[in-house]
C-alpha positions in Angstrom: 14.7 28.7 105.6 13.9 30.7 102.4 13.8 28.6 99.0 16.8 31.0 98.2 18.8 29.9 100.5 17.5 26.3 100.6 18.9 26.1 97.2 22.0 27.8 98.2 22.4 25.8 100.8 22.2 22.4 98.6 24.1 23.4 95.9 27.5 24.2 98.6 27.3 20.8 99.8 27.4 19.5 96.0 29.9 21.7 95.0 33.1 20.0 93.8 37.1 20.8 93.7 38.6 20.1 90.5 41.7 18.7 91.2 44.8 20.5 89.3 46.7 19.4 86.4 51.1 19.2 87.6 52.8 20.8 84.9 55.1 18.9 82.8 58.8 18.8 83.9 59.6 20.1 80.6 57.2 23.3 80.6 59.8 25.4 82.7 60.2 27.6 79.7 63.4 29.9 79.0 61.7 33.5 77.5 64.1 35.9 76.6 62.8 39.4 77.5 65.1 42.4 75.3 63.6 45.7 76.4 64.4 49.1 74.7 66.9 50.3 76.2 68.4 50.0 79.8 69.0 51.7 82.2 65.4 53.7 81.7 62.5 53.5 84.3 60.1 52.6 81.7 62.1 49.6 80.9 62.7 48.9 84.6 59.1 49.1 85.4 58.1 46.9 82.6 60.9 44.5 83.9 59.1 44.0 87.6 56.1 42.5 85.6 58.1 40.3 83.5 59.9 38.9 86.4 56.3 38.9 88.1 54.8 36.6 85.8 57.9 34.4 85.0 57.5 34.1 89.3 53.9 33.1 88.7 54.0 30.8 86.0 56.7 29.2 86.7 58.9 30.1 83.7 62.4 31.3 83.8 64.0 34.7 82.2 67.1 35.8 80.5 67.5 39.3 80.5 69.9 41.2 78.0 70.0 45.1 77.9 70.3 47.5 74.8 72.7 50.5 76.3 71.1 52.7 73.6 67.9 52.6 72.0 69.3 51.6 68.6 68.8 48.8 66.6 72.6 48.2 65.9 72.7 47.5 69.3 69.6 45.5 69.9 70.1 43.1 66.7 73.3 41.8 68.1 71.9 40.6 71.5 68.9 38.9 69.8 71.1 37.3 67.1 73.4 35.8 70.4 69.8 34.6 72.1 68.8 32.8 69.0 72.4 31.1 68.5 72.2 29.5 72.0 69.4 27.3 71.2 67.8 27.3 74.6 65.3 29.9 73.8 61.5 29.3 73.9 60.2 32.6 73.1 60.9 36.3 72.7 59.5 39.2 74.4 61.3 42.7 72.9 60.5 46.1 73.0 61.9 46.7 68.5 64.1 49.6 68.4 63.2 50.5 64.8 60.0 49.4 63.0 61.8 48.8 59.3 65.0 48.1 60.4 64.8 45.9 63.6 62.7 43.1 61.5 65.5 41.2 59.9 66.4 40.1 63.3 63.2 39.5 64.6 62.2 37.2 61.4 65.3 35.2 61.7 64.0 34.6 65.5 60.8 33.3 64.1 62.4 31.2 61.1 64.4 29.3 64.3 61.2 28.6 65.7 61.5 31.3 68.5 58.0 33.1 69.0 58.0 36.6 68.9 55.9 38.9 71.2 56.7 43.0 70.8 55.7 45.2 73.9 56.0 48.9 74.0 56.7 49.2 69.9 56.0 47.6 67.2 57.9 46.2 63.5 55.6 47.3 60.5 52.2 49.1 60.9 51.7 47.5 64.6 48.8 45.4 62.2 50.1 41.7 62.9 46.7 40.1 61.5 46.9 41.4 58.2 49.2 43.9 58.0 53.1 44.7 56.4 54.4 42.0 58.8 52.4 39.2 60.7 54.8 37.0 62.0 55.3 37.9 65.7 52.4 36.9 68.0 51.0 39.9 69.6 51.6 43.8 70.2 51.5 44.4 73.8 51.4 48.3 74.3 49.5 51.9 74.5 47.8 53.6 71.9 50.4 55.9 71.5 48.2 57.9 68.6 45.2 58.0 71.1 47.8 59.2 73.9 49.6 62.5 71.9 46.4 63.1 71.2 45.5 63.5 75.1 48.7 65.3 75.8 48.3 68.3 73.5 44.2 68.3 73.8 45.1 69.3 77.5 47.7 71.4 76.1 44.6 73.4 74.0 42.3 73.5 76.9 45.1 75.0 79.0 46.5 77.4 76.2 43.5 78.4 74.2 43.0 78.3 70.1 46.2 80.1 68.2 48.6 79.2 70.6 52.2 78.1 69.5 53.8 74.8 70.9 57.1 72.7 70.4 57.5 68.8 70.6 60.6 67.0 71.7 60.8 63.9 70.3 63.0 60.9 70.4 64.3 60.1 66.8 61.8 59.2 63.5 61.3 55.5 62.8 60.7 54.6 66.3 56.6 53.3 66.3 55.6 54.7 69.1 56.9 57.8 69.7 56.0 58.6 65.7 52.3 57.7 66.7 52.7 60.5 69.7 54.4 63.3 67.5 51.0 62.3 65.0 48.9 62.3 67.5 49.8 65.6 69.0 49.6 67.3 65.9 46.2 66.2 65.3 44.9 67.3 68.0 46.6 71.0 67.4 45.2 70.7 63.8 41.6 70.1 65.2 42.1 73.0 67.9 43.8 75.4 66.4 47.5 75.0 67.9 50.8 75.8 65.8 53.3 73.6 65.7 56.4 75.9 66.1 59.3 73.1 65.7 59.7 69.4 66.2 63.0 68.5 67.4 64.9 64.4 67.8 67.2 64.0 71.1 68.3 60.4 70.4 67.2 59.4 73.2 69.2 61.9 75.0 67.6 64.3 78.4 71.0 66.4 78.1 70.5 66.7 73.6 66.8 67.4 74.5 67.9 70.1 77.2 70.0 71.7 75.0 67.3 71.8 72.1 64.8 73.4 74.4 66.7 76.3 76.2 67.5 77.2 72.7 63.9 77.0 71.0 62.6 78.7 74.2 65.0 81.3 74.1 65.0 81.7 70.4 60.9 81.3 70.4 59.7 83.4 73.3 55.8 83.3 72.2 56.3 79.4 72.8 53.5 78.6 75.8 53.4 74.9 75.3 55.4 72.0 74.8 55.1 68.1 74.6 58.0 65.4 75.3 57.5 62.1 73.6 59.7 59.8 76.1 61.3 60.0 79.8 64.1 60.9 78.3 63.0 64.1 76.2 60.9 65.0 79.1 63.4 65.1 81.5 65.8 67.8 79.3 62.6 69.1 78.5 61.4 69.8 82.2 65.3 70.3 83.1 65.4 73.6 80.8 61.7 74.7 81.7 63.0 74.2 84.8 66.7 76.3 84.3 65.1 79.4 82.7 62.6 80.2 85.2 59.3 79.8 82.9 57.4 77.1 85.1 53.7 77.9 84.8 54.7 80.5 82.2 54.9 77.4 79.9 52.5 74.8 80.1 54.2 71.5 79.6 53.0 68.1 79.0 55.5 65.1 79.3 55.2 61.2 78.3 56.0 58.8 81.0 55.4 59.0 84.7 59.3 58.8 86.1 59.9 59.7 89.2 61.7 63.1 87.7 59.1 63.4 85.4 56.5 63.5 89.1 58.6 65.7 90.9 58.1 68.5 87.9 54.4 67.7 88.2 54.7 68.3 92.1 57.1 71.4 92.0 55.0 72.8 89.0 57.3 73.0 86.3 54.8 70.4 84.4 50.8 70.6 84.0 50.4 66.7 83.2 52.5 63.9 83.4 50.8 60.5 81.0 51.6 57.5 82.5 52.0 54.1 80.6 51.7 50.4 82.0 55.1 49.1 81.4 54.4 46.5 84.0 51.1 45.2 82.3 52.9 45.2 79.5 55.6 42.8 80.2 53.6 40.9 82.2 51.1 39.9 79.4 53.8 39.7 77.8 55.3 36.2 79.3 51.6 35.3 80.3 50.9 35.0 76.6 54.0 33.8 75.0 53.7 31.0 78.1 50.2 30.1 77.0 51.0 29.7 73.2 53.9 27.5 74.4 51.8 25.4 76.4 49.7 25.1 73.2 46.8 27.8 73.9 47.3 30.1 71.1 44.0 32.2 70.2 46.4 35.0 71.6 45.3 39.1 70.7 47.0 40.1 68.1 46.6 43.8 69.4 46.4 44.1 73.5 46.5 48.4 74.3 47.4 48.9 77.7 45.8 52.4 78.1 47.0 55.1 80.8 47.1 56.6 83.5 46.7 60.7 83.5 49.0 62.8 86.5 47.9 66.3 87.4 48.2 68.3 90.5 45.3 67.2 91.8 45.6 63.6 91.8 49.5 63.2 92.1 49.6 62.8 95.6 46.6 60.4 95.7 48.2 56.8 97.4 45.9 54.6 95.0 48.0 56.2 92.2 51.4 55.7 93.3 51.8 52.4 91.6 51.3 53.9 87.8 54.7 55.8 88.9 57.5 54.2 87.1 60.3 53.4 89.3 64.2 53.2 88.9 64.3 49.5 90.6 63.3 46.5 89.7 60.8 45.1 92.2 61.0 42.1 94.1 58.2 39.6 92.7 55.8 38.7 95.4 55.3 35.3 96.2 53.5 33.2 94.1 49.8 32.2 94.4 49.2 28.8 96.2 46.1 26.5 96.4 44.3 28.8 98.9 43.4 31.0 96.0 40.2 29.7 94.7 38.8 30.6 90.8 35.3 29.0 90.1 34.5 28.0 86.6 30.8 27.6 86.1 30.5 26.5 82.5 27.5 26.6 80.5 26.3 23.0 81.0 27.9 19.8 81.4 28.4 17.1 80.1 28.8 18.8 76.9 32.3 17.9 74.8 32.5 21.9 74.6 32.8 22.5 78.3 34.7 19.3 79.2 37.6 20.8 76.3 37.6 24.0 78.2 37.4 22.8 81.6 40.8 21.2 80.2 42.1 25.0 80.1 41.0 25.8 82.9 42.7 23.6 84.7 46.0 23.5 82.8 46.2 27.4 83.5 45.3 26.9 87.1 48.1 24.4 87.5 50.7 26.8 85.8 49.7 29.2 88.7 49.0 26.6 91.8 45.6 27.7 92.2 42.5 25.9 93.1 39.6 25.4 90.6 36.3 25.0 92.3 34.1 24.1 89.1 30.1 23.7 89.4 28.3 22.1 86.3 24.7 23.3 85.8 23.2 20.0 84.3 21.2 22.2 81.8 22.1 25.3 79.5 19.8 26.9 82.0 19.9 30.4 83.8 17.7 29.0 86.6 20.0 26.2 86.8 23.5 28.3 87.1 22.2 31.2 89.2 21.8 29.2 92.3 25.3 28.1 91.7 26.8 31.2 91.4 24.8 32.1 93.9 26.2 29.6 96.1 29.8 30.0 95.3 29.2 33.7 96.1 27.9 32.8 99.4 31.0 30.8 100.3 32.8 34.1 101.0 36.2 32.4 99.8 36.2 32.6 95.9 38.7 35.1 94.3 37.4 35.3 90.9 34.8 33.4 88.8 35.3 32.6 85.0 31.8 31.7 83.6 29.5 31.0 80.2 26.5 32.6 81.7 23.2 31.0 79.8 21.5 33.8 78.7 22.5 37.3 77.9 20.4 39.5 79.8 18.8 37.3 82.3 22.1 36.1 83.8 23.4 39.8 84.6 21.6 39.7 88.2 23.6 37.0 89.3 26.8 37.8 87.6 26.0 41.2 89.0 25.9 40.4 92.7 29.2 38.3 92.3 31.0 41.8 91.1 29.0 43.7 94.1 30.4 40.9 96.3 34.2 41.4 95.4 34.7 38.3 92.7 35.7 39.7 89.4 34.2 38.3 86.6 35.3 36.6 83.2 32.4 35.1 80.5 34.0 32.9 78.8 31.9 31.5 75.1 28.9 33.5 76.2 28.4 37.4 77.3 25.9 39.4 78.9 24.4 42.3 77.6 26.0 43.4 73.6 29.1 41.7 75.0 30.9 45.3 74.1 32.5 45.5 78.0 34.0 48.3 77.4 31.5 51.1 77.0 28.2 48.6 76.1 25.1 48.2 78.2 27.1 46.2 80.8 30.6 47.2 81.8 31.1 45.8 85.2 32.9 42.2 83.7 36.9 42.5 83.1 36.7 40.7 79.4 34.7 38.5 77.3 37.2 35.3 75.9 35.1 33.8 72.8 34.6 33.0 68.9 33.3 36.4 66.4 30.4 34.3 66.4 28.3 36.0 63.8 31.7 35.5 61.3 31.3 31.9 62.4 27.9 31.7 60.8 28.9 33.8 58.1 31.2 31.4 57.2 29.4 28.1 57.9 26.4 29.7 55.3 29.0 31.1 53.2 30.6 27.4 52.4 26.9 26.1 51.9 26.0 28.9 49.4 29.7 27.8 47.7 28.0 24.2 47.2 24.5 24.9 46.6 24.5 28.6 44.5 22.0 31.0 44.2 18.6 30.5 45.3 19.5 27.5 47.4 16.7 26.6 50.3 18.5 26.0 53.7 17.2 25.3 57.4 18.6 26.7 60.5 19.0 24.1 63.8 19.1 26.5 66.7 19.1 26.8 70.3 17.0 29.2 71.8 16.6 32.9 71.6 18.1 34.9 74.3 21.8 32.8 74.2 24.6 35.7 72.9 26.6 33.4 70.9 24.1 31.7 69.1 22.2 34.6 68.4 25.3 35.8 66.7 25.3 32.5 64.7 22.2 32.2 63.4 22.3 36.0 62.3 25.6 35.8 60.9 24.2 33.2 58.8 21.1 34.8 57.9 23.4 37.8 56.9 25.5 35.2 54.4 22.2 34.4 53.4 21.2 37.5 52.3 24.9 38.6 50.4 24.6 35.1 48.7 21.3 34.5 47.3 19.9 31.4 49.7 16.6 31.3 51.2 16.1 30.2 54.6 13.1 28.2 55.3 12.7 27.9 58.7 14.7 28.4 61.9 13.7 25.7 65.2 15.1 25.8 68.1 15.4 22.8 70.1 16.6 24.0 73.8 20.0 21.7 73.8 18.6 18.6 73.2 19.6 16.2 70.6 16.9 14.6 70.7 14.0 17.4 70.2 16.6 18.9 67.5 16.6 15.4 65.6 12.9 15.3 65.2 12.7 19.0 64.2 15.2 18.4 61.7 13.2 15.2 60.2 10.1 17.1 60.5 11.2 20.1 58.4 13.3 17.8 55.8 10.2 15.9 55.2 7.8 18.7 54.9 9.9 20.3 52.6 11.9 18.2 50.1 13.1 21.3 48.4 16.0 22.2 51.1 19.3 21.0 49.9 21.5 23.0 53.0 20.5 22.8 57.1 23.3 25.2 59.7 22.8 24.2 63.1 24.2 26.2 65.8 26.0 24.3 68.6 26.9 20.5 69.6 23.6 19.3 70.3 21.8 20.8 67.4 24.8 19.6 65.4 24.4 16.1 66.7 20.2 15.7 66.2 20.6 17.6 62.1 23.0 14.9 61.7 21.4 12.0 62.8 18.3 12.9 61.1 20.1 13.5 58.0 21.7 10.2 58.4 18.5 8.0 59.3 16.6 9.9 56.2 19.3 8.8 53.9 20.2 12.2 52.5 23.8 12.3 53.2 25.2 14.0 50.4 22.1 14.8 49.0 21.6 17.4 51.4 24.7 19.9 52.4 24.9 20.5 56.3 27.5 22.9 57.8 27.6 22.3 61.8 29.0 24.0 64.6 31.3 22.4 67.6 34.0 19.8 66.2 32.7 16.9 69.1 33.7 13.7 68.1 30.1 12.9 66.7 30.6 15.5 64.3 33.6 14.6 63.3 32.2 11.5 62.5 29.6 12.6 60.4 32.3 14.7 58.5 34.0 11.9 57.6 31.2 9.5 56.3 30.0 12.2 54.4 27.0 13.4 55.9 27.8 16.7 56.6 30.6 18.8 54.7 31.8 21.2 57.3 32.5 21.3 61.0 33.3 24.7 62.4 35.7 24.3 65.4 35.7 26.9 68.4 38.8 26.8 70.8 37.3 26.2 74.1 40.5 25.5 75.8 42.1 28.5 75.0 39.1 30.7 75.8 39.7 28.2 79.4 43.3 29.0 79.6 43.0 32.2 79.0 40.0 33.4 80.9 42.5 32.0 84.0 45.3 34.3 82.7 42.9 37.2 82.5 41.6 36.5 86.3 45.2 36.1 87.5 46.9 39.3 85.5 44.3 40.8 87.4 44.9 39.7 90.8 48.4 41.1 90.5 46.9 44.5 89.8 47.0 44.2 86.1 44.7 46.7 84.5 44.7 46.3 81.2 43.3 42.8 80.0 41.2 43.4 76.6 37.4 43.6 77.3 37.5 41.4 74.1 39.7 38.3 73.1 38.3 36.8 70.1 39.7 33.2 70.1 38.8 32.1 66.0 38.2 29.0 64.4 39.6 26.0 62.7 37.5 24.8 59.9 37.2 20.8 59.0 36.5 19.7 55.8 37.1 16.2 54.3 40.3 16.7 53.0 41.5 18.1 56.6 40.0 16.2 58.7 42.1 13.4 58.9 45.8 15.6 59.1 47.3 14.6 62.6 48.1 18.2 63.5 44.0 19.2 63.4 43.3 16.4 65.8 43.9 19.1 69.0 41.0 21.2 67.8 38.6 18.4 68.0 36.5 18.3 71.5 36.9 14.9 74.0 34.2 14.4 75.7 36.5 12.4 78.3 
């Protein structure tokens, strides 16, 4: 037998089932889901995966439909929901982006959570924005999408050509974004923008308005619907007067109308949206901020999908078609589906808080966790793991915190060849940009912006210490992604704030080497008055040297990981910050991403940034900050 498979061998008989956590009896939630408008097989479609991930997560759904797109319908419905009292969150498609957030903030003021999918209230901007109440925007780039539409309109029309838009009504987000987007992209190649005309929502208005622009316009070549609804009077009349092919048409939405003009050539391109990722991110998030996970996107774009002759007909495609039935949710998952979790090392506080996610996900969805715990933060150690539980032949999906950025793509590689999606979870490989960086193959990377976590660790030691301040950096080793990020986003705050550092160590996860470097350095140089280390175990050696060297106070020390040892230090004074990660939520919600994707979900960010909660000493001690401190139980 080959040491390779030797150590394969070993590590599947040590392998271990993590036993599931029940849900409590009280977590069967009640999420109200409001789309736009019904009947409407955008709506329809995004209703199969709302109902698909209620099925799945075990939540429940109460369903009211707007019979117009207008927010004097719409408010009225939400305002019954929030009078019942029963209601644990809101999922809504906002009619009107001014006028439909009265309603909306009186859900949120009686403690109803708020998730918008397909438009938006305000600028769509809900971290810092006009309005920042509701927890996430679920939907397309809708600029990025009229954009596409009436590029291909430019490629198929050439420069100088003349082109009408049907759109919807002004003051709806996305549809405003499309009309912008279209007539950027026939500013940039030379298109003219005949006429702009509003249907209210209406195929038979919008049928109307283009037999008569068409007839009245007869140099018109191309034209771009906003909706379903626009493009189907807009395909209708193409249709009536004879001028398919003659004019090239682009249409928003992938109904099954919209397909047949695509088929039958009345249409050149048909953009397809994900109104089933949509809603079901939708309930997957609002459950996991009820179940207390809430590092939630505050921006998830669903992308598209793009129809032409060519592909239309292509099976694999079928399913970005939107249909005019909702579809039966498939059976839920059971314990035969198996995720493994390979953290980054156990026992670390860190891990053992995001195991804790893991598992709480995993038992929302009745799956099994198979979780491996490398003994060091060691790529050598973890490969043959994964390498093992790749072997197996019967693991669906793997959420990791791969040890070292480039030397852990191999293995994570061979896992992706071998069918088993991937998630990192704290860590990354490559730049960690999975989108269109040096490595592309994992579906998303769930973690803290870790160079503005050592921005701000330095920043608060620059506030106590001012200019010209001498600190040392506690580190781990280089070649680890988020500590990397640490120690440069500290060297960065650094720079901008006038402190000197000294001297960086790196003590390879061990408290005990990272405690002697620490007395070494403050020893040899009395002079340094701040210290940053990077992670629990640097954290825990600083502060114990600090502690047996009697500088507490003397000395300022900002620390990453919020373990209960650090905690302690924070509150006997020997170090004044503690910078809390979430590792629960990046467990929780590196789950969600594995199972969205299981159910052919397609658009889980490449990126979640989970954030921070500071500790200081006047914090530290508020009962409602105890959940971001890590157990080591």
């Amino acid at each position: 037998m080959s040491k390779k498979f030797a150590i394969i061998f070993l590590a599947l008989l040590i392998l271990s089932v993590v036993p599931m956590v029940n849900a409590q009896d009280d977590s069967n939630y009640t999420i109200a889901f409001v789309p736009g408008v019904n009947p409407d097989p955008f709506y329809i479609t995004m209703a199969s995966g709302v109902n698909q991930a209620a099925s799945d997560l075990g939540v429940t759904i109460i369903q009211q439909d707007p019979e117009r797109f207008d927010v004097t319908v719409s408010a009225p419905i939400i305002e019954a929901l929030i009078a019942r009292g029963d209601i644990d969150a809101l999922v809504t498609a906002p009619n009107d982006r001014a006028q439909s957030i009265p309603v909306l903030q009186e859900a949120y003021d009686a403690g109803i959570p708020v998730i918008t999918v397909d438009t938006f209230i305000g600028d769509g901007n809900y971290a810092d924005g006009e309005v920042t109440f509701p927890l996430s925007y679920i939907g397309s780039d809708n600029t990025q999408g009229g954009y596409i539409a009436c590029t291909a309109l430019a490629d198929a029309l050439g420069e100088g050509a003349k082109i009408y838009i049907q759109n919807v009504r002004p003051g709806i987000s996305t549809t405003d974004q499309r009309e912008d987007g279209c007539e950027a992209a026939a500013a940039d190649r030379g298109l003219e923008v005949v006429r702009i005309d509003y249907n209210d929502n209406s195929a038979d208005t919008a049928q109307q308005q283009t037999s008569a622009v068409l007839q009245a316009n007869p140099d018109i070549t191309g034209i771009f619907a906003t909706n379903t609804f626009g493009a189907l009077g807009a395909g209708s009349a193409i249709e009536n007067a004879g001028l398919a092919g003659a004019v090239q048409v682009a249409l928003f939405d992938a109904s099954e109308e919209n397909i047949g003009y695509l088929r039958d050539g009345t249409v050149s391109l048909v953009i397809a949206q994900k109104p089933s990722d949509m809603g079901y991110l939708g309930v997957a998030l609002a459950t996991a901020y009820l179940d207390g996970f809430q590092s939630l996107p505050k921006r998830v774009p669903t992308g598209y999908f793009v129809f032409t002759a060519e592909n239309v007909d292509d099976p694999a495609n079928a399913r970005f078609i939107y249909s005019s039935a909702t579809a039966e949710a498939q059976p839920r998952f059971d314990s035969s589906f198996n995720l493994a979790f390979v953290p980054g090392v156990n026992p670390d506080p860190f891990y053992i808080t995001m195991s804790r996610g893991v598992n709480a996900a995993a038992a929302r969805y009745g799956i099994t966790v198979i979780q491996q715990d490398p003994e060091r933060f060691d790529v050598t150690v973890s490969a043959p793991i994964i390498e093992a539980l790749v072997a197996r032949g019967d693991i669906n999906a793997l959420v990791t915190a791969p040890n070292d950025r480039a030397q852990s793509i191999p293995v994570l590689q061979e896992a992706f060849d071998a069918g088993i999606p991937v998630i990192t979870v704290d860590t990354f490989i490559g730049d960690g940009n999975y989108l269109d960086g040096e490595v592309t193959f994992p579906l998303s990377y769930i973690g803290s912006d870790n160079t503005q976590g050592g921005y701000i660790a330095c920043s608060a030691l620059a506030d106590a210490l001012g200019e010209g301040a001498k600190i040392y950096i506690q580190n781990v080793r280089p070649g680890i992604s988020t500590t990397d990020q640490r120690e440069d986003g500290c060297e960065q705050a650094a720079a901008d704030r006038g402190l000197e550092v000294v001297r960086i160590d790196y003590n390879d996860n061990s408290a005990d080497t990272a405690q002697q470097q620490t007395a070494a350095v403050l020893q040899a140089n009395a002079d340094i008055t701040g210290v940053f280390a990077t992670n629990t175990f640097g954290a825990l050696g600083a502060g114990a040297a600090i502690q047996n060297a009697g500088l507490a106070g003397a000395v300022q020390v900002a620390l990453f990981d919020a373990s209960e040892e650090n905690i302690g230090y924070l509150r006997d004074g020997t170090v004044s910050l503690v910078i809390a990660q979430k590792p629960a939520d990046m467990g929780y919600l590196g789950v969600i991403g594995q199972m969205a994707n299981a159910r052919g979900v397609t658009s889980m960010p490449e990126r979640v940034p989970t954030g921070y909660f500071v500790f200081t000493s006047e914090n530290v001690d508020d009962p409602a900050n105890a959940r971001f401190i890590y157990s080591g139980n």
